[in-house]
C-alpha positions in Angstrom: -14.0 -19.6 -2.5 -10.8 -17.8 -3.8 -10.5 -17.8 -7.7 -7.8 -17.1 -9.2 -7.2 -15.5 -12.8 -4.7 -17.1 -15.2 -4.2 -15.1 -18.0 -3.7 -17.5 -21.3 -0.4 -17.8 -23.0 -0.6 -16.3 -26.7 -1.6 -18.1 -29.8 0.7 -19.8 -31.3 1.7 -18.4 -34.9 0.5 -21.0 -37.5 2.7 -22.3 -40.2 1.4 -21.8 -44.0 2.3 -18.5 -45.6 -1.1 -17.7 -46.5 -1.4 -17.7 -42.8 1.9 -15.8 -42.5 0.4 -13.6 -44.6 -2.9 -12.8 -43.0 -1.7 -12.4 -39.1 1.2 -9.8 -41.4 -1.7 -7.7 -42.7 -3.4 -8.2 -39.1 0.3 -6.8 -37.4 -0.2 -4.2 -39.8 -3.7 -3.0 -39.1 -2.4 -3.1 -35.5 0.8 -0.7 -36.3 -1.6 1.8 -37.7 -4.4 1.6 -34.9 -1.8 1.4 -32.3 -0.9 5.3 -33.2 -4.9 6.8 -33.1 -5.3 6.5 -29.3 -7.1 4.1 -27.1 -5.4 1.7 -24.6 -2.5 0.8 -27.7 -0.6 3.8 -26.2 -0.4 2.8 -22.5 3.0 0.8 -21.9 1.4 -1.6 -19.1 -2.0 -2.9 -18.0 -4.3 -3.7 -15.1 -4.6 -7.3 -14.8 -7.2 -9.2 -12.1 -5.1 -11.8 -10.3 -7.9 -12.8 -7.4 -11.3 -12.4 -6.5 -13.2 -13.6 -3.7 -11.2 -13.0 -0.7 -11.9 -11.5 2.4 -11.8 -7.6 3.0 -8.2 -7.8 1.9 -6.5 -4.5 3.1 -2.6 -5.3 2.0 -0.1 -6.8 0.1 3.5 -7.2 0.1 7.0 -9.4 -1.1 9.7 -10.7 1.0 12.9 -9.0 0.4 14.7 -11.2 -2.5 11.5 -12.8 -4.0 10.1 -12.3 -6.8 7.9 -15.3 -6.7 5.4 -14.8 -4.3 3.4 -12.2 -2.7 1.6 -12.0 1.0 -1.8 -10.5 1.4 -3.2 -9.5 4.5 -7.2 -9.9 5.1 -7.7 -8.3 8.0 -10.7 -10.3 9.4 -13.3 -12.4 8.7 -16.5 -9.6 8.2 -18.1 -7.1 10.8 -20.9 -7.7 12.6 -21.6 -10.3 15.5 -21.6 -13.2 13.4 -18.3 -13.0 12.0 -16.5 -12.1 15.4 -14.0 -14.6 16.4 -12.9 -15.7 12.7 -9.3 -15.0 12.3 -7.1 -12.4 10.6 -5.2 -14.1 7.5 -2.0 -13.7 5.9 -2.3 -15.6 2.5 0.6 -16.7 -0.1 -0.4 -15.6 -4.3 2.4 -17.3 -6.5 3.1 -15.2 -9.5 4.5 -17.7 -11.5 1.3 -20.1 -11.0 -1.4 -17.5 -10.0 -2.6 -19.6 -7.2 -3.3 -18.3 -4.0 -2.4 -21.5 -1.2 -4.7 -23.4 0.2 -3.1 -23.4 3.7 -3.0 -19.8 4.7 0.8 -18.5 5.3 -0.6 -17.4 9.0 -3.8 -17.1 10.7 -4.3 -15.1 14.1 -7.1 -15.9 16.0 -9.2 -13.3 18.2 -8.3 -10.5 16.4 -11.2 -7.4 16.6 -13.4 -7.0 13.8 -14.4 -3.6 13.6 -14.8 -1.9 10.7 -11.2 -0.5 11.5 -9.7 -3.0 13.5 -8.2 -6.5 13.0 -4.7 -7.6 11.1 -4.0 -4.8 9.3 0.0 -4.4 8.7 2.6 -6.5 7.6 6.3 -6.0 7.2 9.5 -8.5 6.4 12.9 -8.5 8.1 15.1 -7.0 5.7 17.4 -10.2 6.7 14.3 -12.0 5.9 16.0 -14.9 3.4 18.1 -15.6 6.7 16.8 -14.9 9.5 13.1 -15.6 8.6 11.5 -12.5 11.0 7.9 -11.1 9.9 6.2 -8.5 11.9 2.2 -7.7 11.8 0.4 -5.0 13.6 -3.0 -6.2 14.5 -5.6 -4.5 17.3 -7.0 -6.9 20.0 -8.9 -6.2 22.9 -8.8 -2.4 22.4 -5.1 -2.6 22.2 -2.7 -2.3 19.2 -0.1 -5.4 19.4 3.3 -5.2 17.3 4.1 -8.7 17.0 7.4 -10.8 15.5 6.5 -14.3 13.8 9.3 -16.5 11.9 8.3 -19.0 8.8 8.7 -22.6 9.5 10.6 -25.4 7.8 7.7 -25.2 5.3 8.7 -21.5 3.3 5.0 -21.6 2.8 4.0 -21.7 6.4 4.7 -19.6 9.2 5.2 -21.0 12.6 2.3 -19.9 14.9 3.9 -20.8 17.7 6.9 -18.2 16.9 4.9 -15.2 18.1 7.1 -13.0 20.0 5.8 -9.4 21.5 7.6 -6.6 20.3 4.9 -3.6 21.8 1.9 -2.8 22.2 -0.1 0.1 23.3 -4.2 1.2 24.2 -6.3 2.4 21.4 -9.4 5.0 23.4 -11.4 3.9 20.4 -12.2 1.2 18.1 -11.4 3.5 15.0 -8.1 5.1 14.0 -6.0 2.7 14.3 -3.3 3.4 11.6 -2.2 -0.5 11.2 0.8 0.5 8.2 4.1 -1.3 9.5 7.3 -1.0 7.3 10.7 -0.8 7.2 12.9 1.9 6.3 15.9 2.3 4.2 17.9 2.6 7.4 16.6 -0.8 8.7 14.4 0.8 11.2 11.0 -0.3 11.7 8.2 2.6 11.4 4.5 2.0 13.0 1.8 4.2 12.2 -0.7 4.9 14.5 -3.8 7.1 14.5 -5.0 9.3 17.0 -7.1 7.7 18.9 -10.4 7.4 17.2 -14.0 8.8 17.9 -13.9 12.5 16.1 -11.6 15.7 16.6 -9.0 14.0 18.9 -11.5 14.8 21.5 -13.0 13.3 24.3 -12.6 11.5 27.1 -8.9 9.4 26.0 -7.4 12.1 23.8 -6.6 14.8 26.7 -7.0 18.6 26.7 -5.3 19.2 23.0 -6.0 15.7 21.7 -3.3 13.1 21.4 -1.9 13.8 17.7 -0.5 17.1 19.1 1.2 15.4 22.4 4.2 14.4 22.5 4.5 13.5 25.8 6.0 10.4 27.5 3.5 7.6 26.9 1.6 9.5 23.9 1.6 7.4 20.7 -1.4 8.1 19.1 -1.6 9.9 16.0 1.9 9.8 15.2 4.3 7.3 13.5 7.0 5.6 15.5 10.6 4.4 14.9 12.2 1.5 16.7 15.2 -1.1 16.3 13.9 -4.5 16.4 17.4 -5.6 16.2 18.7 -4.5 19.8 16.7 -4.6 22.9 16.4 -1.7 25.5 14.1 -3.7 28.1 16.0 -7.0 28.2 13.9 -8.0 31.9 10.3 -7.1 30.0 9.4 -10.0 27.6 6.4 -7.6 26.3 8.6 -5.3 24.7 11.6 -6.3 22.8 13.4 -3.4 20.8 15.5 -0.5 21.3 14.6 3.3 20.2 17.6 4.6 17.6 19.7 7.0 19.4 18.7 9.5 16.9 15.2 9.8 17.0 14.0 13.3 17.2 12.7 13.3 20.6 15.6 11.3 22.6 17.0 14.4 24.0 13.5 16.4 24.8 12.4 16.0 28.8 9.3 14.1 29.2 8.8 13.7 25.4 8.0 10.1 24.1 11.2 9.0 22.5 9.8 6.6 20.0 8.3 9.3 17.8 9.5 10.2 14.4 6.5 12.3 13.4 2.7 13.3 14.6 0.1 15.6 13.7 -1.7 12.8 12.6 -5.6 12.0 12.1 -5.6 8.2 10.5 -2.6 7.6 8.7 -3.9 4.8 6.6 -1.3 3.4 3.9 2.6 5.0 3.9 5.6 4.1 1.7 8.9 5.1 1.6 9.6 5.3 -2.0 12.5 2.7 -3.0 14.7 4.9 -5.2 14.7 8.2 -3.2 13.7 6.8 0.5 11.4 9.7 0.8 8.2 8.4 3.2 4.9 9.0 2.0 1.7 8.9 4.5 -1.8 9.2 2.9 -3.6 10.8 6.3 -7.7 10.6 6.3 -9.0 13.5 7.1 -12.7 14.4 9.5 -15.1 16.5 7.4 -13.5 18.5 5.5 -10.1 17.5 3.8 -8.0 14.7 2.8 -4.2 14.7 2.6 -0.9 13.3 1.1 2.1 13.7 3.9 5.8 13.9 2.3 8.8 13.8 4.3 12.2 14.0 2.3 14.9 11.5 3.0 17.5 13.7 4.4 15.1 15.1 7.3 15.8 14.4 10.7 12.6 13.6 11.8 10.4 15.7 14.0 7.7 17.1 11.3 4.3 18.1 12.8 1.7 17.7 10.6 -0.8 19.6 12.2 -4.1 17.8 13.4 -6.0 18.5 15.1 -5.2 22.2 14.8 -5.4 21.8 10.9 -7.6 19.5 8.4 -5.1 20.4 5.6 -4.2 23.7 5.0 -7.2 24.8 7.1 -8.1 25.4 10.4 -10.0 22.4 11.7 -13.6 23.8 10.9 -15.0 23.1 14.9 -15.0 25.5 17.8 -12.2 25.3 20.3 -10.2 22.5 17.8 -9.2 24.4 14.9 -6.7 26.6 15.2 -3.3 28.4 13.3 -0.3 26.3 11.5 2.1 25.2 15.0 5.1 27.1 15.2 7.0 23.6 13.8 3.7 22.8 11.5 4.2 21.1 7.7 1.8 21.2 5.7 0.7 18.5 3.0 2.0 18.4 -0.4 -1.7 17.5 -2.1 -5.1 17.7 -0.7 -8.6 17.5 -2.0 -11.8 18.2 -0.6 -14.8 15.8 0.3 -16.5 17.3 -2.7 -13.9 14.7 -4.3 -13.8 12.1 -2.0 -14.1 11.5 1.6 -11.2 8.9 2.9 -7.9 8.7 1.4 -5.8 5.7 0.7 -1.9 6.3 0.6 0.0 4.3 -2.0 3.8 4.1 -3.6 6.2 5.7 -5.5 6.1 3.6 -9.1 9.6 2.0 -9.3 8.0 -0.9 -11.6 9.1 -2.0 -15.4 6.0 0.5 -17.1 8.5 3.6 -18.2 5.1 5.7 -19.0 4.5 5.8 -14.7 8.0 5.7 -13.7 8.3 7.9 -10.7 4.6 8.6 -10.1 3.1 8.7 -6.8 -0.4 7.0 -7.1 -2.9 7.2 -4.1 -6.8 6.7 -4.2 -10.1 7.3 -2.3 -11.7 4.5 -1.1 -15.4 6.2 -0.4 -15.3 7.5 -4.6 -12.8 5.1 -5.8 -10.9 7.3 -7.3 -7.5 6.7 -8.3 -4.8 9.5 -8.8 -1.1 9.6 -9.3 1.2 12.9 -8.9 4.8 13.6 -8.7 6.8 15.9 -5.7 8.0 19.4 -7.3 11.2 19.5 -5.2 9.9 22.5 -2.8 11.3 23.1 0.6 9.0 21.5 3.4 9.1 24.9 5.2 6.7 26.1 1.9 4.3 23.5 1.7 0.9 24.5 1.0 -1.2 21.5 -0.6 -0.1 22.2 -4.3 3.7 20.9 -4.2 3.3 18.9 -6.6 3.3 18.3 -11.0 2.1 15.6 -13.1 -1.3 15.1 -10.7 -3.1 12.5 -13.2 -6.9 11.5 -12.4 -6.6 7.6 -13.3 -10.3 6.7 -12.7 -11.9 6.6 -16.1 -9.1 6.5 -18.0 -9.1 3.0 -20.2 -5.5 2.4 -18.8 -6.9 1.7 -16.0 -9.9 -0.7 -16.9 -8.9 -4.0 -15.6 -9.6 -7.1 -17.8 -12.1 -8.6 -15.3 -13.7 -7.4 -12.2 -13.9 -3.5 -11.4 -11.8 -1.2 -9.2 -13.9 0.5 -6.5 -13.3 0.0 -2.6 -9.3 0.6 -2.8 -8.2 -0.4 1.1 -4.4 0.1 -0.2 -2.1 -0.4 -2.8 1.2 -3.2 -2.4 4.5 -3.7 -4.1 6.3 -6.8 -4.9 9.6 -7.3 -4.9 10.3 -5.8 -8.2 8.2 -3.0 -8.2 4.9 -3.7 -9.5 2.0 -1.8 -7.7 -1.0 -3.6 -6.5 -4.4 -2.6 -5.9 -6.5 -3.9 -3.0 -9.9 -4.0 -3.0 -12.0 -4.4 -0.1 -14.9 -5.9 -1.6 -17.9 -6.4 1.0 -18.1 -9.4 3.4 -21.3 -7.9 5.5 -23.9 -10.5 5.8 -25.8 -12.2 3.1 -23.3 -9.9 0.6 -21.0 -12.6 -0.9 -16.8 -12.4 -0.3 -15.6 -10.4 -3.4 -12.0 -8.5 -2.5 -9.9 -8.8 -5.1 -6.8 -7.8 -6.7 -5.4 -6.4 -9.4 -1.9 -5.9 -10.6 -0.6 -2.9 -12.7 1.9 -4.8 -15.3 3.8 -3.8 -18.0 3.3 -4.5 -21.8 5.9 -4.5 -24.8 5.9 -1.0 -26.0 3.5 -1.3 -29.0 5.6 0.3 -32.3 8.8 -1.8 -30.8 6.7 -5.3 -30.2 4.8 -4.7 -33.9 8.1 -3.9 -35.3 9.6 -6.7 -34.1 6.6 -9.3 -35.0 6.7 -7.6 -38.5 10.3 -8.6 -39.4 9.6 -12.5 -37.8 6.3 -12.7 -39.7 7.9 -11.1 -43.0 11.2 -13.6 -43.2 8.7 -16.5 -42.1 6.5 -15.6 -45.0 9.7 -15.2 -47.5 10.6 -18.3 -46.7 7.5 -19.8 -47.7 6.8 -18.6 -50.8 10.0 -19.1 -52.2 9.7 -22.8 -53.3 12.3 -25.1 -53.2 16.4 -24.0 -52.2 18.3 -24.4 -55.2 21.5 -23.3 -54.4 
């Protein structure tokens, strides 16, 4: 059972001036605890908006509302007694809190692997007209880019709608990417990861492994670009889009054209941030490291990111995988070791009403739960060495941080609605007897405290005034 958390509207102030008086002295008391530390100082809060859902692994708005958000639970629980229950894609209204009853779409068959099953979502940018919605979802050891449209019903998407976009054989049941978004240039970006097993090795992955091919056919361990707007294979019903004439591999013999970057391991959870339309891909490392990805708005695409050659800034620590920086290599901005954590969980850019976070980059580890948030320092990608960065803040203990019901821990991914508030996902556990808990929380902001004491002062001082002045005699 899904609850969901209503937070209660405030007291109403009460009417006799002694009253007036006391919640004065109270406002008061407030003003001068609000300025010795704690959680006064923070200018938002975590709120729980759901519990008990099913290993929920995103969340995101349709472009132009602010009403509603979709979460994605990506199946119904490993294990053989769970296979066969769909992937979901439920509706949360913001203004009621509820989470529908109907779900907004449910695909059937869908693997459930640890890794696999529904796991990205992204709305047409033309969404409010021309009701498109893609998913990327992994069936049958194959990763399937599809296009669905809502129904009459803005609630309800129309199953029957489904439409093939691409689609392309994972070697493995792990690494599967699943993030699906579009770009500020109305281009649809699919990240995929290499393959899956360990090292990029093995039988599937090739002599190098796949992250580092770029070869015709190769789209493991990379992230794509496509326009799902034109068509390039008008007589092939299983793939409907066109690749953007400037893609960084269009004019390379026998290269796969669809590529915008690779070097990748996992990439699980990118962004581009809203403001700046920088992309940021949180990529899970082996044994060794984990990363955060950064490509700047103006580049042309192309960046090599170095796996399996590099875990990091390293050398992939395995005979005959590791190996020096490519000639084209980039290295991350941030990385930490597994002392730390052990998978990382890329996140968003803060463009949300909070001024305190305002530009912040927050990102997690789902093994330790730890959540951080940092900021880019500006440096040329040709100089990146894992500490390009300022601000990096370690959010796990702090009380901003401490939601008002449940607890943070398993973060699958963080979500944005259509105003900028970040999201946190938690997985929760759905493995057999353990009951459903994934939740979510919401990072909202609060009046500023000395401005919202100020201004309760000044109503509670002329209510008070006006109460103990007896009768008007003029």
């Amino acid at each position: 059972m899904i609850v969901r958390i209503a937070v209660p509207p405030p007291k109403l102030l009460r009417s006799s001036f002694g009253r007036s008086l006391g919640l004065l002295s109270s406002a008061l008391l407030g003003l001068n605890l609000a300025g010795s530390g704690s959680a006064a100082e923070f200018d938002f809060e975590v709120v729980r908006l759901a519990t008990g859902l099913t290993r929920p692994v995103y969340l995101t708005a349709a472009p132009g509302d602010a009403g509603r958000v979709f979460i994605v639970e990506q199946h119904g629980g490993t294990g053989p007694l769970n296979r066969g229950k769909p992937g979901k894609i439920l509706l949360l209204d913001l203004a009621s809190g509820d989470i529908n009853e109907t779900s907004f779409l449910e695909i059937p068959g869908v693997s459930n692997g640890n890794e696999q099953g529904l796991l990205g979502l992204a709305f047409h940018p033309q969404y409010a007209t021309n009701g498109y919605f893609y998913v990327n979802y992994t069936q049958s050891g194959k990763t399937l880019i599809r296009r669905f449209e809502v129904s009459a019903d803005p609630d309800v998407a129309d199953a029957s709608s489904e439409t093939p976009v691409m689609g392309f054989a994972q070697t493995n049941s792990n690494h599967n990417g699943g993030w699906i978004g579009f770009g500020p240039d109305g281009y649809l970006y699919i990240s995929s990861g290499d393959g899956g097993a360990s090292f990029d090795s093995g039988t599937g992955h090739g002599t190098n492994g796949n992250a580092q091919s770029i070869f015709t056919g190769n789209v493991l361990g990379k992230i794509l670009r496509i326009d799902v707007d034109n068509d390039d294979f008008p007589a092939n019903d299983l793939f409907n889009y066109a690749v953007p004439d400037d893609n960084p591999f269009v004019e390379v013999a026998l290269a796969e054209v669809r590529v915008w970057v690779y070097g990748l391991r996992n990439p699980w959870r990118a962004s581009f941030d809203r403001v700046t339309g920088d992309l940021w891909i949180g990529d899970v490392g082996q044994g060794t490291r984990e990363e955060i990805d950064f490509q700047p708005a103006d580049s042309p695409g192309g960046e090599n990111y170095g796996w399996r050659l590099r875990e990091g800034t390293i050398p992939t620590p395995r005979s005959g995988i590791g190996g020096d920086q490519p000639e084209n290599g980039i290295n991350p901005i941030q990385e930490y070791t597994h002392q730390t954590g052990c998978s990382v969980t890329g996140g968003y850019v803060y463009r949300g009403p909070a001024a305190s976070i305002q530009g912040d980059y927050f990102y997690a580890d789902y093994c330790a739960g730890n959540i951080w948030s940092l900021r880019y320092d500006g440096s040329d990608p040709e100089d990146f060495d894992g500490t390009n960065f300022t601000d990096l803040k370690n959010w796990t203990d702090d009380p901003a941080f401490a939601p008002d019901e449940g607890s943070i821990d398993k973060i699958s991914s963080f979500g944005e609605d259509e105003v900028g508030n970040l999201y946190i996902i938690d997985l929760g556990s759905s493995r057999f007897p353990l009951p459903l808990e994934g939740e979510v929380f919401r990072i909202q902001s609060v009046p500023e405290p000395a401005a919202s004491l100020a201004g309760a002062l000044s109503v509670l001082c002329v209510a008070a005034l006006k109460r103990g002045r007896g009768p008007d005699r003029s």
